[in-house]
GULOVO-122497 format. One record per residue (C-alpha): residue number from 1; x, y, z. Coordinates in steps of 0.5 Angstrom, whole numbers, plus 500, padded with zeros to 3 digits. Layout:
# residues N
<node><pos>NUM</pos><u>X</u><v>Y</v><w>Z</w></node>
...
This chain:
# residues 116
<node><pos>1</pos><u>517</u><v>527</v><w>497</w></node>
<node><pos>2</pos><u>520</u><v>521</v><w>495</w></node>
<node><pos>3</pos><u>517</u><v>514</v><w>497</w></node>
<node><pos>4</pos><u>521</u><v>508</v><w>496</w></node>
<node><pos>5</pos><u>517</u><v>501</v><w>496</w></node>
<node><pos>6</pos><u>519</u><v>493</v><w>497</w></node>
<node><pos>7</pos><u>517</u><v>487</v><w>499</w></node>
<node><pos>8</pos><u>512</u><v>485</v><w>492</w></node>
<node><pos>9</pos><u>513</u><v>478</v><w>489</w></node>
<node><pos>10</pos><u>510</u><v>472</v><w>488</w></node>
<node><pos>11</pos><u>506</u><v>468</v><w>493</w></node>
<node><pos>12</pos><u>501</u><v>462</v><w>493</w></node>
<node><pos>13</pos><u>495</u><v>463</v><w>495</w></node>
<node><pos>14</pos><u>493</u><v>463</v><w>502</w></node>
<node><pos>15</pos><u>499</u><v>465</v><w>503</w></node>
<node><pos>16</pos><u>503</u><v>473</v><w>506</w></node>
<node><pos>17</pos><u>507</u><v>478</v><w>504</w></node>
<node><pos>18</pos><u>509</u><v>485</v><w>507</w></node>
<node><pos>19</pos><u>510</u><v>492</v><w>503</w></node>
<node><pos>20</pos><u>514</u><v>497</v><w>505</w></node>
<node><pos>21</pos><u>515</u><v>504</v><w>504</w></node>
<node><pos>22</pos><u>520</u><v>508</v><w>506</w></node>
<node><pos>23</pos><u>518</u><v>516</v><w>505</w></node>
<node><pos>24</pos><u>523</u><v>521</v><w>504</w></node>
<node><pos>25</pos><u>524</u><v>529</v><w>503</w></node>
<node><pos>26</pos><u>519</u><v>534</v><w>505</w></node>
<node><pos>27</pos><u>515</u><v>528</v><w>510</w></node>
<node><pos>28</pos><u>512</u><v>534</v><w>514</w></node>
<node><pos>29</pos><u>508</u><v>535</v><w>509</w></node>
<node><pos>30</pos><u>504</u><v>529</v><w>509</w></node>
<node><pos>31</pos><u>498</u><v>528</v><w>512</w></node>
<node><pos>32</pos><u>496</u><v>521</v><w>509</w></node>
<node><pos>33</pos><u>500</u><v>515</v><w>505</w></node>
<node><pos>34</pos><u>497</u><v>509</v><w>502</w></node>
<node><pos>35</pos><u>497</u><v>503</v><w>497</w></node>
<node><pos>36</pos><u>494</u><v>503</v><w>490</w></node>
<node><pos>37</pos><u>494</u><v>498</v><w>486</w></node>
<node><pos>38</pos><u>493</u><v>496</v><w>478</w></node>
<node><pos>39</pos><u>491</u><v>490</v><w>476</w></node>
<node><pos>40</pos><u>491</u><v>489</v><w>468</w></node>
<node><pos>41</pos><u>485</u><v>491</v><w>465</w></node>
<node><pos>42</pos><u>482</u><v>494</v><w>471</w></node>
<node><pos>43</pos><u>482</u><v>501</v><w>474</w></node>
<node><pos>44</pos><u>487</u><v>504</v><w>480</w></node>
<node><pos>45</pos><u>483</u><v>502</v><w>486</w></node>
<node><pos>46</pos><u>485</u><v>505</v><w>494</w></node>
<node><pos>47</pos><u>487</u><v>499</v><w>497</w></node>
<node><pos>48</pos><u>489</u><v>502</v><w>505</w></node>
<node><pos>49</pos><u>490</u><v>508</v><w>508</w></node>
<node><pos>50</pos><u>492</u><v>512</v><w>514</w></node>
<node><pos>51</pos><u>493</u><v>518</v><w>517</w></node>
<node><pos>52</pos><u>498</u><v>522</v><w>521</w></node>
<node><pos>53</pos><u>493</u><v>520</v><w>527</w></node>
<node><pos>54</pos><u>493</u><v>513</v><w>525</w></node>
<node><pos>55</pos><u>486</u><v>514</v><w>523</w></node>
<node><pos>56</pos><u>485</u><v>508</v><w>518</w></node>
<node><pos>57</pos><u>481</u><v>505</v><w>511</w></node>
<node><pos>58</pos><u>481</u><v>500</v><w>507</w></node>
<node><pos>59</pos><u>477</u><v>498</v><w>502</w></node>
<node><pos>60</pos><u>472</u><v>493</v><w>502</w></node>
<node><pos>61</pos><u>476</u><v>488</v><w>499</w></node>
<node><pos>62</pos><u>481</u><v>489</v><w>503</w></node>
<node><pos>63</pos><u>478</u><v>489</v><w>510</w></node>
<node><pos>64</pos><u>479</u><v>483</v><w>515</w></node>
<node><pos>65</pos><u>486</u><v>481</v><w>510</w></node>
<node><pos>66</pos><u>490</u><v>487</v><w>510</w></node>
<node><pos>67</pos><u>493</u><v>491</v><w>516</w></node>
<node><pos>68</pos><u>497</u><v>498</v><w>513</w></node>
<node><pos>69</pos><u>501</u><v>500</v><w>520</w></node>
<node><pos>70</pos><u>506</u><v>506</v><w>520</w></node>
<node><pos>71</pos><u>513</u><v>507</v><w>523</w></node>
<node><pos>72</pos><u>514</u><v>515</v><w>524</w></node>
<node><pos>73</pos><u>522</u><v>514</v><w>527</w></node>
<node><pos>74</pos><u>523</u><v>511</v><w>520</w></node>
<node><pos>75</pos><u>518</u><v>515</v><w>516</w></node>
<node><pos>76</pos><u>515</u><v>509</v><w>514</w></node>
<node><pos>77</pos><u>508</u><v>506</v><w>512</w></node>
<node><pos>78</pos><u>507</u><v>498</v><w>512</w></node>
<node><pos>79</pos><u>502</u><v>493</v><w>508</w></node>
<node><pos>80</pos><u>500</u><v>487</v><w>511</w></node>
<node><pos>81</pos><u>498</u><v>482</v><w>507</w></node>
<node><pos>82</pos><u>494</u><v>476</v><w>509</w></node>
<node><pos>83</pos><u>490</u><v>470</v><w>506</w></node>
<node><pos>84</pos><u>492</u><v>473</v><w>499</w></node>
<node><pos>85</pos><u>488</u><v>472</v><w>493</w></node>
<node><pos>86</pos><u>490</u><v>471</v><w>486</w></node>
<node><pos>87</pos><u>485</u><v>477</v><w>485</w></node>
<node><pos>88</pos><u>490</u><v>481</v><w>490</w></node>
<node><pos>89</pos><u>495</u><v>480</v><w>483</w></node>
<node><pos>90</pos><u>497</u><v>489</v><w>481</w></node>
<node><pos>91</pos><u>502</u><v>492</v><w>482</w></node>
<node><pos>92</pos><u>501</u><v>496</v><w>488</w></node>
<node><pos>93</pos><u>504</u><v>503</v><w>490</w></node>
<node><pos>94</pos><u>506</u><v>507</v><w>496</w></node>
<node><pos>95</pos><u>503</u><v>514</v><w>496</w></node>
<node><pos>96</pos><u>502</u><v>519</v><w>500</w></node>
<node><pos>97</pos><u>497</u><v>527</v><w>500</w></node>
<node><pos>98</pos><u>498</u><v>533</v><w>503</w></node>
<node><pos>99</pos><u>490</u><v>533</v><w>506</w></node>
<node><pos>100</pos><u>485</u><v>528</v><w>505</w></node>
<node><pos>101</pos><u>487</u><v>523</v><w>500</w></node>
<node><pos>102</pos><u>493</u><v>520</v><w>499</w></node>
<node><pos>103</pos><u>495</u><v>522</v><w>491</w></node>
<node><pos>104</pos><u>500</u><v>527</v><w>491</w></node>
<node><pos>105</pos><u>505</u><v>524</v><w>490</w></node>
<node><pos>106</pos><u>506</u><v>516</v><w>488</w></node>
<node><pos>107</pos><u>513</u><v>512</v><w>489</w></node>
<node><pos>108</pos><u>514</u><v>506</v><w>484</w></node>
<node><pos>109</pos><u>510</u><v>500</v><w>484</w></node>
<node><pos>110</pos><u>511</u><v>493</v><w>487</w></node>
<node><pos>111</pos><u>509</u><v>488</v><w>483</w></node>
<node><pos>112</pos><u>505</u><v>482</v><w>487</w></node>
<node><pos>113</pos><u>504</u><v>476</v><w>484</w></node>
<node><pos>114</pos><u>499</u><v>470</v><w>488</w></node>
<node><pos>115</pos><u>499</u><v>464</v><w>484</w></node>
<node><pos>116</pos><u>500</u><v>457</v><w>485</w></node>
């Protein structure tokens, strides 16, 4: 499995932006993709998740902010970032699992900025 990501960059505070990734290869495999994110000095954390069925997670810091949505005809998995704070500054990354979590395979991350 390949997952492609696009859409980091820099926005200001209050501000949105949307990632994408585009998963490719043995996709018949994947059961769930999601988004990590590593910001300097702190650990990965699971941003947003969701399931083949649609069933969705988010953590708490993203809930109510955040949307994660798919397109199955182009195997791709969207991030919807809203009302971003310069805490959401990481750099995120597309994954996808063949079972509950969604850590088998991991893309390149994208880096998103949010300053003013």
């Amino acid at each position: 499995v390949q997952l492609q990501a696009s859409g980091g960059g820099l926005v200001q505070p209050g501000g949105s932006l949307r990632l994408s990734c585009a998963a490719s290869g043995s996709i018949f495999s994947i059961n769930i993709m999601g988004w990590y994110r590593q910001a300097p000095g702190k650990q990965r954390e699971l941003v947003a998740s969701i399931t083949n069925i649609g069933t969705t997670d988010y953590a708490d810091s993203a809930k109510g902010r955040f949307t994660i949505s798919k397109d199955n005809a182009r195997n791709t998995v969207y991030l919807q970032m809203n009302s971003l704070k310069s805490e959401d500054t990481a750099v995120y990354y597309c994954t996808a699992g063949r079972y509950r979590d969604a850590n088998d395979f991991w893309g390149q991350g994208t880096q998103v900025t949010v300053s003013s």
